[in-house]
C-alpha positions in Angstrom: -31.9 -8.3 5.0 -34.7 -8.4 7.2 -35.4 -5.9 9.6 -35.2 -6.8 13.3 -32.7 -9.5 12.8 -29.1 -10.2 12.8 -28.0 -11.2 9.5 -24.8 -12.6 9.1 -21.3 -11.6 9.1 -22.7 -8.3 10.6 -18.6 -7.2 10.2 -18.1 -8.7 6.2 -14.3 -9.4 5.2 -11.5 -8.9 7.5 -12.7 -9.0 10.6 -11.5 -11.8 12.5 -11.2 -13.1 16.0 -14.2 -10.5 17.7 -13.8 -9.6 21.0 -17.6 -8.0 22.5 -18.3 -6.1 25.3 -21.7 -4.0 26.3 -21.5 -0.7 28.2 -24.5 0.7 29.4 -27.0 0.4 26.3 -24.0 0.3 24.0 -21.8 -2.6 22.1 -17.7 -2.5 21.1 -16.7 -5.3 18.5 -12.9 -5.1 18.3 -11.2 -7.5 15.7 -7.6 -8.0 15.2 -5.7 -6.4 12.2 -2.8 -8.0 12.1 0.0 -6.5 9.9 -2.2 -3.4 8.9 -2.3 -0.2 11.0 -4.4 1.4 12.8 -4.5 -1.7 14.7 -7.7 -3.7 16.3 -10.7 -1.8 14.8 -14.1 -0.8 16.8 -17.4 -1.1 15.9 -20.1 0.0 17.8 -24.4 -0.7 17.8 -27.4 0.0 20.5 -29.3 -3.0 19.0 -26.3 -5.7 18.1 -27.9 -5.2 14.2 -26.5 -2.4 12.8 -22.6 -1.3 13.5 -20.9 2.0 13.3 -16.8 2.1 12.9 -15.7 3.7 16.2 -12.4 3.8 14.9 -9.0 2.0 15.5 -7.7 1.5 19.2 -4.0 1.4 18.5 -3.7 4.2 16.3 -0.4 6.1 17.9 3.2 4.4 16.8 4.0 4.5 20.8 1.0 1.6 20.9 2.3 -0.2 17.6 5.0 -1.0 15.8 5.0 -3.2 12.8 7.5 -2.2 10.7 9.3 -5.8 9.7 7.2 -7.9 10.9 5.6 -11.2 8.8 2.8 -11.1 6.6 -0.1 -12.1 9.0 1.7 -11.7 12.0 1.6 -8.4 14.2 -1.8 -7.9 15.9 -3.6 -11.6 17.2 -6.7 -11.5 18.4 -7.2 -8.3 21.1 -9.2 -8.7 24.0 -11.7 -5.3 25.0 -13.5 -5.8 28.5 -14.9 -2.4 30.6 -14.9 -2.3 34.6 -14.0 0.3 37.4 -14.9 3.1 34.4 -12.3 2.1 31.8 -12.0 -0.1 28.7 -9.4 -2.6 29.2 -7.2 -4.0 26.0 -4.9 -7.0 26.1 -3.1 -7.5 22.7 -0.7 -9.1 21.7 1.8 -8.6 19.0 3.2 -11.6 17.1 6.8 -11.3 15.6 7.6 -14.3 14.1 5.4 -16.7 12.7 6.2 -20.2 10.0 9.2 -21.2 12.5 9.0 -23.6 16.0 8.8 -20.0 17.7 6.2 -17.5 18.2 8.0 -14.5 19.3 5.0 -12.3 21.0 4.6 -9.4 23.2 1.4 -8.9 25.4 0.5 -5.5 26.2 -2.5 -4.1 28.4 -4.0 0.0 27.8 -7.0 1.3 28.9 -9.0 4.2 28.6 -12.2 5.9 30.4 -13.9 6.1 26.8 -13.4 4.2 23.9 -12.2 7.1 22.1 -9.7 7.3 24.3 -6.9 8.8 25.0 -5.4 5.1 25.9 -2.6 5.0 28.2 0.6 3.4 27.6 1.4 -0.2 27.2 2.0 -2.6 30.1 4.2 -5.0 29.2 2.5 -8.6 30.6 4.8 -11.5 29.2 5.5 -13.5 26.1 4.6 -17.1 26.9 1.8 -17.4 23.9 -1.1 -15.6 22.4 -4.4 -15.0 22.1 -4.3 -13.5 25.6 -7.3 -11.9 27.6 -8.2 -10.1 31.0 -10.5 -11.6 33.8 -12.3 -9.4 36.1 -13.4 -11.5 39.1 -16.1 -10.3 41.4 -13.8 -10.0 44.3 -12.0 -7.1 42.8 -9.1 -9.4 41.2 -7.8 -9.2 37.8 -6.4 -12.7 35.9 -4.6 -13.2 32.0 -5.4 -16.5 30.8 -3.1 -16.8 27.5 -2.3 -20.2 25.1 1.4 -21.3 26.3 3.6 -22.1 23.4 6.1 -24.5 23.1 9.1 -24.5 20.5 10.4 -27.7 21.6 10.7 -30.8 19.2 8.1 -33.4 19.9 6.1 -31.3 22.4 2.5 -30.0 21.8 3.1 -26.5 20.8 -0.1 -25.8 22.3 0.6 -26.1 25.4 -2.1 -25.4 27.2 -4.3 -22.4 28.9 -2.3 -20.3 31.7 -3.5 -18.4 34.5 -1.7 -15.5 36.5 -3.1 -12.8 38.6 -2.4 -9.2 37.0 -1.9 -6.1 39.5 -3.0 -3.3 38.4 -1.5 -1.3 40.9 1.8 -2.4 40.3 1.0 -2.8 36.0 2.5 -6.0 35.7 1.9 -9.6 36.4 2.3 -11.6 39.9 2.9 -14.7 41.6 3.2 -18.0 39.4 1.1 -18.7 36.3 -0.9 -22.3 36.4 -1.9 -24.3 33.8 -5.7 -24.2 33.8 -6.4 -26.7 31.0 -4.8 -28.9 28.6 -6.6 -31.0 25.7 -5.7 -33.5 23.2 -7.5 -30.6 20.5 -5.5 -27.6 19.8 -7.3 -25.1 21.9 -6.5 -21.6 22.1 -8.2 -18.2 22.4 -9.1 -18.6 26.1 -12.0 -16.0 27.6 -12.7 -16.7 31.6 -16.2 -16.0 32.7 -18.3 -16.2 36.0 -22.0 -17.1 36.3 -23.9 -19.0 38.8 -21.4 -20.0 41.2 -19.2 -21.5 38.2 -16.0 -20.0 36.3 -16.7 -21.1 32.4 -13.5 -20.8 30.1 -14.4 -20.5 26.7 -11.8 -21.7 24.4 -11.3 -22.1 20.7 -10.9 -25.2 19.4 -9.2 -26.9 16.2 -6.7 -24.2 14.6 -8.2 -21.6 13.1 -9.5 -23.2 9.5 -11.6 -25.9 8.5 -11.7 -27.8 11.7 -12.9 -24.8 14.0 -14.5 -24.8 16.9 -15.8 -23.5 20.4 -15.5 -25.8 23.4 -16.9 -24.5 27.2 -15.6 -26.0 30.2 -16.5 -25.1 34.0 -14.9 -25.4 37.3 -15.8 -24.4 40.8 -12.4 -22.7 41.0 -10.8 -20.2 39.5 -7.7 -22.4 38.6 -9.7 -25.6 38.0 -9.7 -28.2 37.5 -12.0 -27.7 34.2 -14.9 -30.3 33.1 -15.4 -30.1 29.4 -19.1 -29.9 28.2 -20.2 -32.8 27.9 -21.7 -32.4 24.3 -18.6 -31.3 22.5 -18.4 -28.2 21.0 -20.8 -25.2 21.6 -20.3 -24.0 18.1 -18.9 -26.0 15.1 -18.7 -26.3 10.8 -16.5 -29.3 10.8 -18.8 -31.5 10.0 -20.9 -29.2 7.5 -19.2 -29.4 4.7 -21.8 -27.0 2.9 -22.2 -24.5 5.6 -23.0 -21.0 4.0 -20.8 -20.0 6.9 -18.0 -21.9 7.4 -14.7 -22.3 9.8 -16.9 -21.3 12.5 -15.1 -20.5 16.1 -12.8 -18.0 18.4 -16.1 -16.2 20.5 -16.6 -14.2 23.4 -19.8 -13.7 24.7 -22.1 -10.3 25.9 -25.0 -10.1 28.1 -28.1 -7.5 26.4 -29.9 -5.1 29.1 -32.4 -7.4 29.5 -30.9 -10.9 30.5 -30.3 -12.3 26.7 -27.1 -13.9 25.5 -24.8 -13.1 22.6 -22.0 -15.3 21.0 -20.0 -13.3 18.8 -17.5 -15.1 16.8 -15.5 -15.9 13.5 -16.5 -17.8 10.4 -15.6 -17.4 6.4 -17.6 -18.0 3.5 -16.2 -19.7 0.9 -16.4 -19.5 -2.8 -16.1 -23.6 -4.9 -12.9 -23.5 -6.8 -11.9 -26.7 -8.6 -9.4 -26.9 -5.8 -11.6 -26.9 -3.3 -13.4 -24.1 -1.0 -11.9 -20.8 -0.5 -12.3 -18.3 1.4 -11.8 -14.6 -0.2 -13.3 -12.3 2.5 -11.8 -13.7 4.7 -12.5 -14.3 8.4 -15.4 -12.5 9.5 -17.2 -11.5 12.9 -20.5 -13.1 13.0 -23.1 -13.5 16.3 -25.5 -15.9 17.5 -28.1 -16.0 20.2 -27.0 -18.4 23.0 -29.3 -19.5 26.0 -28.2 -21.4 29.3 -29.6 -24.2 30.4 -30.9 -25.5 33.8 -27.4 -27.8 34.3 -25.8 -24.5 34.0 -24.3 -25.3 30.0 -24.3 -23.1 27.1 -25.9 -23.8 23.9 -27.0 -21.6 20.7 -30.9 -21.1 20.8 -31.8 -22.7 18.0 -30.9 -26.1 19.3 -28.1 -27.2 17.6 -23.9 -26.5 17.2 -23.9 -24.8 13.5 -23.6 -21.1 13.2 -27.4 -19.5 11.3 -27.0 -16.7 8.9 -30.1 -15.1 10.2 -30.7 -14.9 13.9 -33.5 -13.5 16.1 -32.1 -9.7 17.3 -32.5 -8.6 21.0 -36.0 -7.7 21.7 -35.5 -3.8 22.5 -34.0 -4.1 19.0 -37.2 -3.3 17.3 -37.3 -2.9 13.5 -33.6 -1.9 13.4 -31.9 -2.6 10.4 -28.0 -3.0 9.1 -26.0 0.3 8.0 -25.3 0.4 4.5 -21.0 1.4 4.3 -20.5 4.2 2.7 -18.6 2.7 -0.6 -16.8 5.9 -2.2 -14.2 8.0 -1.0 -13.5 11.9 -3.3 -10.7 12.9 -1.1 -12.0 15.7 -0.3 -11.3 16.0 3.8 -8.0 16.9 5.0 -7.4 13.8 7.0 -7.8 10.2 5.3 -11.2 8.0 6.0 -10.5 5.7 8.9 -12.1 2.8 6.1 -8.2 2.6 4.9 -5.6 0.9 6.0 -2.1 0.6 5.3 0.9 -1.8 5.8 2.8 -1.7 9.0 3.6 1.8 9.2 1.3 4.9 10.0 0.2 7.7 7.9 2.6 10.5 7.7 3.2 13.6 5.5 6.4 11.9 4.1 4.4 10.1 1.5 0.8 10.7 2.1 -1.0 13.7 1.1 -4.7 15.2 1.2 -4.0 19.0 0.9 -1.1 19.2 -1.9 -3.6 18.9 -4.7 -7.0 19.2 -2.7 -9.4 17.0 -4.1 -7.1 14.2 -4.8 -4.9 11.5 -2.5 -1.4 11.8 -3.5 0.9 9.2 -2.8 4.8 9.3 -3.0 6.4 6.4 -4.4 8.6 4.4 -1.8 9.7 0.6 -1.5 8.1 -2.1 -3.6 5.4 -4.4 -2.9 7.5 -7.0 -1.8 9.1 -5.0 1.7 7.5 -5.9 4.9 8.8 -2.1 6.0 8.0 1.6 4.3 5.1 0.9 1.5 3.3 3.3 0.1 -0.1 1.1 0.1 -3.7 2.1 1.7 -6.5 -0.5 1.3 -10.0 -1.5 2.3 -10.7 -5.2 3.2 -13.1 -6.6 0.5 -17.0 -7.3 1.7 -17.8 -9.1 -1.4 -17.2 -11.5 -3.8 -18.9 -9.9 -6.6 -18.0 -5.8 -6.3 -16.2 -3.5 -8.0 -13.2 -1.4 -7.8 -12.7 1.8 -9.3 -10.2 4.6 -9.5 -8.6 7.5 -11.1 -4.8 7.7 -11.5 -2.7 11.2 -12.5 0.8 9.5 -12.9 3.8 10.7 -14.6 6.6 8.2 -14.3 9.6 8.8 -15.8 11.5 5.9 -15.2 10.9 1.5 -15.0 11.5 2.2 -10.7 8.4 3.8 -10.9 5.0 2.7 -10.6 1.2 3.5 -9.1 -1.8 2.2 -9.8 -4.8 -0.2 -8.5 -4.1 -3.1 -6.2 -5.5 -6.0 -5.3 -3.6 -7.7 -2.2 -3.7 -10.3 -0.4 0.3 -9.9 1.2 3.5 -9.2 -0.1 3.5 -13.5 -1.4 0.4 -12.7 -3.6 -1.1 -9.9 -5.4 -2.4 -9.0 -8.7 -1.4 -5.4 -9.5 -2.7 -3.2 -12.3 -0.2 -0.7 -12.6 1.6 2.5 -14.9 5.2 2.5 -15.4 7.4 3.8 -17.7 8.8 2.3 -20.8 12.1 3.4 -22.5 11.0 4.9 -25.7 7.3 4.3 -25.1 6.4 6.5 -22.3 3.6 5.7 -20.0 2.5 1.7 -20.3 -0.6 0.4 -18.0 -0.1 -3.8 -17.6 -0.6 -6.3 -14.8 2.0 -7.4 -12.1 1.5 -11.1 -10.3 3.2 -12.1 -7.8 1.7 -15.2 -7.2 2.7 -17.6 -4.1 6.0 -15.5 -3.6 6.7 -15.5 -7.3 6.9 -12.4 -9.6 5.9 -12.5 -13.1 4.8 -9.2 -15.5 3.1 -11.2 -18.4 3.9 -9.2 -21.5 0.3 -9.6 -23.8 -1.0 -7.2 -21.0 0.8 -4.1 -21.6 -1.2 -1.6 -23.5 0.3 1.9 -24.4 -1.0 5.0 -22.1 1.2 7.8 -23.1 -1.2 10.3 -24.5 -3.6 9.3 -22.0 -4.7 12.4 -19.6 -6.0 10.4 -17.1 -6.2 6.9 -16.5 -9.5 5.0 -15.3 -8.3 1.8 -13.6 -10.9 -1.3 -12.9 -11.1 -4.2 -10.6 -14.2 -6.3 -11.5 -14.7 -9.7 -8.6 -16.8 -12.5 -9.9 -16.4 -15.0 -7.0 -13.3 -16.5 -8.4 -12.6 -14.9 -11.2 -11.1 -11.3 -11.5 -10.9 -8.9 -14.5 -8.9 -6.3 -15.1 -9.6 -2.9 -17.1 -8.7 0.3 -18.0 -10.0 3.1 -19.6 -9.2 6.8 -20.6 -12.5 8.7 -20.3 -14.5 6.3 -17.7 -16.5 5.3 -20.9 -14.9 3.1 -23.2 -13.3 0.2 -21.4 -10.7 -2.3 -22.5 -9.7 -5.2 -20.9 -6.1 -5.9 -19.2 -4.6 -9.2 -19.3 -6.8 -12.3 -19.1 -8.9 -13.0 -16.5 -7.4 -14.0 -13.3 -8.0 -16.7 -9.8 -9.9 -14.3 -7.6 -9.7 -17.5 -4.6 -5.7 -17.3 -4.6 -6.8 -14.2 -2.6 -7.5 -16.2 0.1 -6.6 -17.6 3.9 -6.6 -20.9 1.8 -4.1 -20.5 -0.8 -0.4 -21.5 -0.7 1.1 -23.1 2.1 2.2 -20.4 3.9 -0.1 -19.2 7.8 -2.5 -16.9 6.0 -5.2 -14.9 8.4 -6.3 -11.6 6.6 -8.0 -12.1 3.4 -8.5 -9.9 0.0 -8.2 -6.3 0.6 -8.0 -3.8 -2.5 -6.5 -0.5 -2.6 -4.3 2.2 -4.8 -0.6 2.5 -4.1 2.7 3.9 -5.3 6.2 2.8 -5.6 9.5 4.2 -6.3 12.5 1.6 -5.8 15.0 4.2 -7.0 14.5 6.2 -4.3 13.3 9.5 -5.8 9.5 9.3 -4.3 7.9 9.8 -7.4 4.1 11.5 -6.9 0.9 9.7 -8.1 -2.4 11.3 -7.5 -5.8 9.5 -7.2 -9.0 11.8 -7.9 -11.7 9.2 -6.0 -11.9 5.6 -5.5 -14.8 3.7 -5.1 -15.7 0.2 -4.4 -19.1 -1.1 -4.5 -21.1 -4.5 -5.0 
């Protein structure tokens, strides 16, 4: 990476839909998160080069509540803004998702600091997603928010709506107007004011291959809105071999010193004989953007595709990219906030740093199918050629128990190198698939464990291809199973709505109900 400039994704793997904002001479990334809690992630930088986690800003169950909901529903892209002294966040949380309805709640906190503490939700309204908050200079506050609609033979996106928030009385007022409708599917709306225009930014083209970023302008607040003439500000559609690829969903920041900032999505795919896929994910990205004399937007290197490497902010300097801090040895009370975990929050119940100090114990609860109570933390993968390693204590004494290594995609798909027991065998390490929703424990990949002490569990990514290993000491590997599709991992696999990309993690269950204990010494993942 060279020093002194962006290099792209500066947020690798699951980090989608960014939302940016600049306080002072600091930035705030915050990406949605979807079915995983703490929800909507921070990341902060001085020089837009290298970022810092700053946390998770929905990390009370008063702010969150996923238990049920969909794989890839819950938390759509989150909208941070700052003004009057407080961060502002409009999220919304999506309910149902693969049906003609999109059952969603919009909810507005803020806080003086991004730390918080954040306030309670505001309840705003549930006509669509992918809602944000407009500061106007004349003290006013505005949502603009996709409008859904279920009905057969209708666009169900419907189009951009306006309506005036009060803050003072923490809900919404008067009537909300339709700013803009489009023959594309837009969505993802961000309101702007610059130069005696409003500019609504909007993505463009569903969220995959097609992606996009379209400006439009308008003298008014509620329009009507000109399209840019050009098309779209920022595009892959029609580059096919983009090294960054799906490119859309922005927001845009303003450095200390008059220079522009587009931060936005875009995967990067890995060639499959099916076809591209992409394994990380969707991932936050920036490029420098420069406005021209007619008042229009355009990236500064002159045309619409996204650049790997861009020029950083002059007061930048020679700053260069953090390097994440790739193993975790258990060893503080409180658990890294570089996990996640499915839906529900950490609690006592079935997490533990402090029982066996040293070591992560996890109590065994429902199986890797249940959209409610897993026992399941993970870190989104970064790479497509890393490495995944852990250290399992685990006694089972019965088939309803099991712990081990996992590599997840959702509850459809995972590939899951776990210990169980065996009647009259004891301890048995193998690999369980569930692959597009269906389960499968192939039987030539059971090896025998029992007078193993410990047990040294490997996930090796090759771009598409996956291995599986094992070993007792750390030393003398064996393989487990064949290898396996590494891209089925993806957004792009099966035909099911898919937003989150390839995460990999430990876990525990115990369907019989009796919580059994599995202990993990360190887990580390590294490219």
């Amino acid at each position: 990476m060279t020093s002194g400039r962006i290099h792209n994704p500066v947020l690798p793997g699951f980090h989608p839909d960014p939302s940016i904002v600049r306080v002072g001479a600091e930035y705030f990334l915050a990406t949605s998160s979807f079915e995983w809690f703490p929800g909507v992630p921070v990341h902060r930088s001085t020089d837009l080069v290298g970022w810092t986690p700053a946390g998770h800003l929905l990390d009370r169950a008063d702010l969150l509540d996923l238990r049920g909901v969909a794989d890839s529903a819950g938390v759509w892209a989150p909208s941070l803004s700052y003004h009057d002294g407080l961060f502002w966040l409009v999220y919304g949380v999506v309910r149902t998702v693969g049906s003609p309805f999109k059952d969603v709640d919009n909810l507005l906190i803020t806080a003086p600091s991004i730390e918080g503490p954040w306030s309670e939700p505001v309840f705003l309204n549930s006509s669509g997603f992918d809602a944000s908050l407009f500061h106007d200079d004349d003290g006013r506050r505005w949502l603009v928010n996709l409008q859904w609609d279920h009905r057969e033979g209708r666009p169900s996106f419907a189009g951009i709506v306006l309506q005036e928030y009060d803050h003072g009385r923490r809900s919404l007022t008067g009537e909300p107007v339709i700013v803009l409708r489009n023959d594309e599917l837009i969505e993802g709306p961000n309101l702007y004011r610059r130069g005696g225009w409003y500019y609504l930014m909007v993505a463009e083209g569903g969220t995959g291959w097609n992606h996009g970023i379209l400006m439009c302008r308008s003298r008014s607040l509620t329009g009507p809105y000109e399209l840019d003439p050009l098309g779209s500000l920022l595009t892959t559609r029609d580059a096919p071999r983009s090294p960054l690829l799906k490119a859309g969903h922005g927001e845009l920041v303003e450095t200390p010193d008059g220079e522009w900032y587009l931060a936005h999505l875009a995967s990067r795919p890995v060639d499959t004989p099916q076809g591209p896929r992409c394994v990380t994910g969707r991932e936050t990205c920036l490029q420098a953007v420069r406005w021209t004399d007619d008042g229009w937007l355009r990236l500064a290197h002159g045309d619409n595709r996204p650049r790997v490497e861009v020029p950083a902010p002059a007061a930048a300097g020679d700053a260069k990219p953090r390097a994440p801090r790739g193993r975790d040895d258990f060893d503080s009370p409180a658990l890294s906030p570089s996990w996640s975990t499915l839906r529900v929050p950490v609690d006592d119940s079935w997490l533990s740093l402090t029982e066996r100090p040293g070591w992560l114990r996890l109590r065994g609860r429902q199986s890797l199918h249940s959209l409610f109570d897993q026992s399941l933390v993970a870190r989104p993968l970064t790479s497509v050629r890393c490495e995944a390693t852990t250290v399992l204590d685990f006694r089972p004494s019965h088939f309803s128990q099991l712990a081990g290594l996992i590599c997840w995609y959702d509850t459809t798909t995972h590939y899951y190198l776990r210990v169980t027991h065996a009647e009259g065998r004891g301890r048995v390490l193998g690999v369980a698939i569930t692959d597009d929703g269906h389960y499968s424990e192939p039987a030539d990949s059971e090896i025998e464990v029992d007078d193993w002490p410990l047990i040294h569990l490997r996930a090796r990514f090759d771009r598409a291809e996956l291995r599986l290993s094992a070993s007792p000491d750390g030393t003398a590997w064996q393989p487990v199973g064949p290898p396996l599709d590494a891209s089925k991992l993806s957004d792009d696999y099966g035909n099911r709505l898919r937003f989150t990309g390839a995460f990999v993690g430990v876990c525990a269950q115990d369907v019989g109900g009796a919580r059994a204990r599995a202990d993990f010494d360190w887990f580390e993942l590294r490219e």
